[in-house]
Structure formats: C-alpha cells, structure tokens
C-alpha positions in Angstrom: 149.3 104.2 22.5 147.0 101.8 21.1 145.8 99.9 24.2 146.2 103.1 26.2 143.5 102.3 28.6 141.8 104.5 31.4 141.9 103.2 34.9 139.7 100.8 35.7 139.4 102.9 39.2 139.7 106.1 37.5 136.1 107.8 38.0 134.5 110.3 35.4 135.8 114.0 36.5 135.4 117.4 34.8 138.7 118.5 34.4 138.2 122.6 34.9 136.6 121.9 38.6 137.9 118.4 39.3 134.6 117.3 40.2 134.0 113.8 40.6 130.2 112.2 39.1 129.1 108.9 41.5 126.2 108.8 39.5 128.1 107.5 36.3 126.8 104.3 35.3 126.7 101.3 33.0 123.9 103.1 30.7 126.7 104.9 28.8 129.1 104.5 26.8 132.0 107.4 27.9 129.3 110.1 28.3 127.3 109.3 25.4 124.2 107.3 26.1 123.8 103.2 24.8 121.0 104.4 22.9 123.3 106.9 20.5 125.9 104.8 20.5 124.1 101.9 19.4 122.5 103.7 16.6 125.6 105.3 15.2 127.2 101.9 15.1 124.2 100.7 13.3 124.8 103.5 10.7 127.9 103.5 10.2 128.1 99.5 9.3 125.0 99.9 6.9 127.1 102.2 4.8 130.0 100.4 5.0 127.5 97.4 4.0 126.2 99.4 0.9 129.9 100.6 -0.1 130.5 103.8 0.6 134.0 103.4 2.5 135.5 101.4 -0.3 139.9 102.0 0.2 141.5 102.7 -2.9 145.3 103.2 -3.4 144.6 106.8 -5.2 142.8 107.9 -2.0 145.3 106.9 0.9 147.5 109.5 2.4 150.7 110.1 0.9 154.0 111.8 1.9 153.2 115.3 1.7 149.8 115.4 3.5 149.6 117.1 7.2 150.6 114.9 9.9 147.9 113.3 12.0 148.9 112.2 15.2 147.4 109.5 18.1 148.4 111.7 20.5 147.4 113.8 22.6 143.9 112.5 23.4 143.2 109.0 24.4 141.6 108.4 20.8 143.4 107.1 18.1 143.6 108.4 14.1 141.5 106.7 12.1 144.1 107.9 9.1 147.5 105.8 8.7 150.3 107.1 7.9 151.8 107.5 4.4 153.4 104.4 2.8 157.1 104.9 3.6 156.8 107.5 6.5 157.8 106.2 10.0 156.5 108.4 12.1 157.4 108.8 15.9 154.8 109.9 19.1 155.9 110.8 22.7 154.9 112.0 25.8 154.4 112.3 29.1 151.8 111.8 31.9 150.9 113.0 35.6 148.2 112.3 36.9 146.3 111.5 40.3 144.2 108.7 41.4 143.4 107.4 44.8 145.6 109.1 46.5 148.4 108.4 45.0 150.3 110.8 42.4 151.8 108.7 39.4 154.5 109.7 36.7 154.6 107.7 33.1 157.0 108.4 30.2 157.8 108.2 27.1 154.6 106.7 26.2 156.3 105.9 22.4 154.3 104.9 19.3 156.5 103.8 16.4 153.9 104.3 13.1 155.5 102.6 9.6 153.2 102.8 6.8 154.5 99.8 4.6 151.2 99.9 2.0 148.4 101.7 0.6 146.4 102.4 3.8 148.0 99.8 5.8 150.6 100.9 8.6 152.0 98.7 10.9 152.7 100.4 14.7 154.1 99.2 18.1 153.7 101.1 21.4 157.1 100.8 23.5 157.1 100.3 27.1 156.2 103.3 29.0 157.4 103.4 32.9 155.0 104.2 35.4 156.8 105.7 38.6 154.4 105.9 41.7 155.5 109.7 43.5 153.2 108.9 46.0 151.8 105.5 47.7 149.5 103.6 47.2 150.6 102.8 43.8 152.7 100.4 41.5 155.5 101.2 40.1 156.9 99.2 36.7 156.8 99.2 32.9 154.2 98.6 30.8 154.4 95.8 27.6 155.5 95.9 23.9 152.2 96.2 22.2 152.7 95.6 18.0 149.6 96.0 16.1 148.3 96.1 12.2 146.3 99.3 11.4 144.0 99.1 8.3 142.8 102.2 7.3 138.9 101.3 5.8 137.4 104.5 4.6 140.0 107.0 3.0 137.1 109.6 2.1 137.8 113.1 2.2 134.9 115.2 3.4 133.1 111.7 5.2 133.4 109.5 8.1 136.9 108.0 8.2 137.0 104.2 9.7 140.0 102.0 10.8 140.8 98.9 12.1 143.6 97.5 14.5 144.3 94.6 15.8 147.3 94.2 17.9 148.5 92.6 21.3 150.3 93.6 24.2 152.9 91.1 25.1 153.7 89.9 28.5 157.3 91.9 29.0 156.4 94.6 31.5 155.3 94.5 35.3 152.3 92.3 35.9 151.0 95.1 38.5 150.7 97.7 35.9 149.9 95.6 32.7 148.6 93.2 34.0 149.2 89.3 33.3 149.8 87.3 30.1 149.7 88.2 26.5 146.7 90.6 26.0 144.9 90.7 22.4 143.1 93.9 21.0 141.0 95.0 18.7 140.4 98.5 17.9 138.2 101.1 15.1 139.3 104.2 15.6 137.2 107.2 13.3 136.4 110.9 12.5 134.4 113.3 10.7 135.3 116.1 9.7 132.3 118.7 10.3 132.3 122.4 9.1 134.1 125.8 10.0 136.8 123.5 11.5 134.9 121.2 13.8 135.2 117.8 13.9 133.9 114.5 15.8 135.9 111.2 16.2 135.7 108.4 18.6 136.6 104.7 19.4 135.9 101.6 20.7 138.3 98.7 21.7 137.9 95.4 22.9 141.0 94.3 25.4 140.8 90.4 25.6 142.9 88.9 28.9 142.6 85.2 28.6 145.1 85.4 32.1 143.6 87.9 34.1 141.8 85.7 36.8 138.8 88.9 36.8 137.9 90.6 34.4 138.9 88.7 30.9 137.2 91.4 28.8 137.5 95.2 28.5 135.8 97.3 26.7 136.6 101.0 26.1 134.7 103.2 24.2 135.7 107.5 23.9 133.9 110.3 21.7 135.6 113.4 21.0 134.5 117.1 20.0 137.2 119.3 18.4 137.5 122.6 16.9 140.3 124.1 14.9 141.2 127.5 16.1 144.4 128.2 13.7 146.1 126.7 10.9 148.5 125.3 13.4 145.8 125.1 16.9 142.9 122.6 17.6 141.0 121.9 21.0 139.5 119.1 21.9 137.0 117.6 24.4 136.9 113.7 24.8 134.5 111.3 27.3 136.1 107.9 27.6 134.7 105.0 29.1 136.1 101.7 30.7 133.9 98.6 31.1 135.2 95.3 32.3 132.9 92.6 32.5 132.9 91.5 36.0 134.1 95.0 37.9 132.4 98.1 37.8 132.6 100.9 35.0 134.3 104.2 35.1 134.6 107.5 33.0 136.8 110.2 32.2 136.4 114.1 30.9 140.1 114.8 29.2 140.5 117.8 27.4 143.3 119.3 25.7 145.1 121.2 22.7 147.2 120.6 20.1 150.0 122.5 18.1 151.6 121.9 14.8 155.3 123.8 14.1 155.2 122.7 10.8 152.1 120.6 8.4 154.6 117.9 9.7 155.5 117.9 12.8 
C-alpha cells in the first residue's frame, strides 16, 4: 500500500532467528547509517539538479513491458504503470507483536496509469482482525494518491514521487485519527548479474494525532534475481515519529511471476 507503515512498536528483528536488537537506535535510518543515507540523498538530487532524470513520453513504460509490482516488500516501485493498464495488488498478512497475533487482508492497491509516467493509485481499506489480545481490531482508511514517475532511465537510478492521503474512513485505533497527508519517493537501481538496490522514504503528516504529528519512514532493499520468473529480496525499514521512539524491521521475502504479467 502506499502509506503501509511499520509499527511504531514493532522492534527491528532478523527474520531467520527472530531475534530482537534493543540496541537499535535513532542514528539510522532502517539499518543504513545517517551518514549513508544523507550522502546518497545528496547525490541523487545533484543529478537530478544537473539533468540526468529528465521524463520523456518515449521513455515511460508501455503496455507490453514486465509488470512491476508494490508488493510484496514494504517498498514501493519507483516505475508507474503503463498509460491505460489498471493494474490490481493483494495480499495478506500475519504477523506478531506484543503478544498479540494479528490477521490483515486484502491489503488492495488499485494502479491506473492515465499519462505518460503519471499513474494515479488508491489503497482500499484493509481489516485488521486481532487473533489474540492485546490488540485492535478495525479497518484501515481509503488512501488515493498521484504517483509521478521522475527518472524513466533504463540501466540508472529510477525516482518517483507520491503524494497522497489517507482519509479518515476506517477505525481510529488502527489508522489512527483525522485525514493523514503523505508524501513519498520511491527508487531502484538496477545493478549487474541480476542484483538490484531500491529504497524509500515517506513523510506521514497527522495534523490530529495529539502525539506524534510526523512520521517518517525510511526502507533499503537488496535483491537478486534467481530465474526469469524468481527474485529474492532483503529489506531494513525504519519508523521515526517525532516525539516517540524509533523502531526497525528485517523483512525478507521472494517473488514469483506466472507470466511477464502477472
């Protein structure tokens, strides 16, 4: 989804042992360091500033090209989807977290591309069913959004922007109150032999929530193709509100195409 969001009492954990890391802290950004993150964000706006990533209608993704998908990691494409296509994400979730044991479903995205590299998209509510206490139980909101896609450059770093909002039609104790603006750039780089870096950072504004009234999430993400239809990934997110504490994630995964399209 685009404001999928970690947590903010989810802890960092290594999937494979389950192992929790106290000693995560506010001097990273998922499991990347400031210092990284702040020069790669340096870099990547200085070529954008000398026009490297300049969009052009010949360049965008058509109808025909292999599907790239949001799901199943927590980072978003930084590629839109063909003008014309309306493309359709689902899934489901289990997961654990303080105890409690929590189901969430269908977790749908809606992608139309309606222009050269422009797409429009809207997550639909997703209900979260507590199987265990102590937990909320509720949907989440309608979140529409605008996704701009900056940088069509094959063989480069890819760069998108979103900006969307999540409004106030689901269960205030799992979305939390009031309408909820975003704004996201998602992007990727495709490496060599069929490896691949991508990441994202997001800025969740909550004019209503009485604590923490900004949110920022940041994720990097290693991935290797293994097929012509198989990847694996490895992705670090981070959550950082700006009067509660921090926490991390380790999600890894895999993904599997039938068909280029599907």
């Amino acid at each position: 989804m685009a404001n999928r969001r970690v947590h903010p009492k989810t802890d960092c954990y290594g999937q494979s042992k389950r192992r929790k890391r106290p000693d995560a802290c506010r001097g990273s950004f998922g499991c990347v360091s400031l210092d990284i993150v702040a020069i790669s964000a340096l870099s990547l706006w200085a070529l954008i500033g000398l026009g490297t990533f300049n969009a052009t209608a010949d360049s965008c993704p058509k109808a025909g090209d292999e599907i790239v998908t949001d799901r199943p990691d927590v980072t978003n494409s930084s590629i839109v989807v063909p003008v014309g296509s309306l493309q359709s994400e689902n899934g489901v979730n289990v997961s654990a977290r303080d105890g409690a044991r929590i189901f969430d479903g269908t977790n749908s995205r809606l992608r139309l591309g309606v222009a050269p590299c422009v797409e429009l998209l809207v997550d639909l509510p997703t209900y979260f069913a507590a199987v265990r206490s102590p937990a909320s139980s509720g949907f989440s909101d309608i979140a529409p959004a605008v996704k701009w896609q900056i940088s069509p450059v094959p063989g480069k770093v890819d760069l998108s922007a979103v900006f969307g909002v999540a409004l106030p039609t689901g269960t205030t104790g799992i979305a939390g109150p009031g309408a909820q603006p975003y704004v996201q750039f998602p992007w990727s780089w495709e490496l060599y032999y069929g490896w691949g870096l991508s990441g994202m950072i997001t800025e969740f504004i909550r004019p209503s929530d009485p604590t923490s009234k900004l949110v920022t999430q940041t994720t990097f993400v290693i991935e290797k193709k293994v097929s012509e239809k198989a990847s694996l990934f490895v992705e670090c997110v981070g959550y950082y509100p700006d009067h509660s504490g921090p926490s991390q994630l380790l999600n890894s995964g895999g993904i599997y195409r039938l068909t280029p399209t599907q």
